[in-house]
C-alpha positions as CSV (number, residue, x, y, z in Angstrom):
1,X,97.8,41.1,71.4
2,X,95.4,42.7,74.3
3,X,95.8,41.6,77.5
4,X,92.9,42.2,80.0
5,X,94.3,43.4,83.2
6,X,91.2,42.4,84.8
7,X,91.8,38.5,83.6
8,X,95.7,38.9,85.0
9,X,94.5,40.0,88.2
10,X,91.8,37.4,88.4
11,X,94.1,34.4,87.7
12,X,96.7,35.8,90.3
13,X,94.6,36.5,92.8
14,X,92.8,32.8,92.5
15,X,96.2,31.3,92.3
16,X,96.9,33.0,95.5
17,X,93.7,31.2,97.3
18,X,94.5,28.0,95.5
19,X,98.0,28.2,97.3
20,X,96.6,28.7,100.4
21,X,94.3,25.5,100.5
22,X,97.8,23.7,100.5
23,X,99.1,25.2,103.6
24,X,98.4,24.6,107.3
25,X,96.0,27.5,108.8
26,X,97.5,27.6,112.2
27,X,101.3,27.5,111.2
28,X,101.1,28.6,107.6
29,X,103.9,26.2,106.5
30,X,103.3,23.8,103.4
31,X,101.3,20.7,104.1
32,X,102.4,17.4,102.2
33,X,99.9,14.7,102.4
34,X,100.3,11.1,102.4
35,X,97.6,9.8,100.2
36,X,96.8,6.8,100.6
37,X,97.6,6.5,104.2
38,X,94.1,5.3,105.7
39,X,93.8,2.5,103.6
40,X,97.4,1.7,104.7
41,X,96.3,2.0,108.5
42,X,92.8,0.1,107.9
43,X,94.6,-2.6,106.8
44,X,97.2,-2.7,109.4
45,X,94.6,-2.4,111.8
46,X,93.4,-6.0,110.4
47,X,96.1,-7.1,111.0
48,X,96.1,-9.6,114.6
49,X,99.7,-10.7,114.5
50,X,101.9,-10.9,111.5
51,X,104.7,-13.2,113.3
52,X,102.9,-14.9,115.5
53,X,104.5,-17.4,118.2
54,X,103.4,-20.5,119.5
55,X,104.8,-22.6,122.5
56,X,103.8,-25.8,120.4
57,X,104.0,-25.7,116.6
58,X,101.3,-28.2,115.9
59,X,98.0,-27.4,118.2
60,X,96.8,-30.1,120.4
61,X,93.3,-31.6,118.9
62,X,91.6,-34.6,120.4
63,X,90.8,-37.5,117.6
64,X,87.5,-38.7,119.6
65,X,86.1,-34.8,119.3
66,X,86.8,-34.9,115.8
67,X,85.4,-38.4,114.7
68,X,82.1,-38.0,116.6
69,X,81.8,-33.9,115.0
70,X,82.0,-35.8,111.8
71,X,79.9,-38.1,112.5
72,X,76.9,-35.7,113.5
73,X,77.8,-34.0,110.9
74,X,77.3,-37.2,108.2
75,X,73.8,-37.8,110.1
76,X,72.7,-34.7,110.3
77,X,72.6,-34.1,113.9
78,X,75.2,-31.2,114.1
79,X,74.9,-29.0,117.6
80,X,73.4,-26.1,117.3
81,X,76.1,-23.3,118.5
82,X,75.1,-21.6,121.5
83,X,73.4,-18.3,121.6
84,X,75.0,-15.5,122.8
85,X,73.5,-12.8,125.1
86,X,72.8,-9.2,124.1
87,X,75.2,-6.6,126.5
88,X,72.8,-3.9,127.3
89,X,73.9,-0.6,126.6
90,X,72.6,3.2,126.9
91,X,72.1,4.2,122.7
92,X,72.1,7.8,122.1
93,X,70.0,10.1,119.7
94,X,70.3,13.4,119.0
95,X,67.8,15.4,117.1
């Protein structure tokens, strides 16, 4: 059995560069990744307050808002929310 010292060299030698996408370029050590971890972190991020605490455990609510909301609702007169303004900003292009 032949074997082509051409082929040997060209599997070390791409080995070699395949070895080096796994390390850091400014320190040269090995780099580990974390996959996974922006999905972890986007969903953290979503996140408002996983333990939140309240001074009263039941929220106050007034019965007389309620009853007349339902009853607009029933009759079809339900406010219209109100409209919020547009903050003006500076929008950037580039070309």
């Amino acid at each position: 059995m032949n074997i082509d010292p051409k082929k040997v060299a060209f599997v070390l030698g791409a080995s070699a560069m395949l070895g080096a996408c796994a390390t850091d370029p400014k320190t040269g050590d090995f780099v580990q990744y974390e996959f996974g971890d922006a999905v972890k972190q986007t969903m953290m991020a979503q996140v408002v307050d996983p333990d939140p605490e309240y001074e009263t455990l039941v929220p106050e609510s007034s019965g007389e808002h309620s009853s007349a909301a339902i009853k607009r609702y029933r009759e079809g007169n339900v406010k219209e929310p109100r409209r919020q303004g547009v903050t003006s900003g500076s929008g950037g292009g580039g070309s």
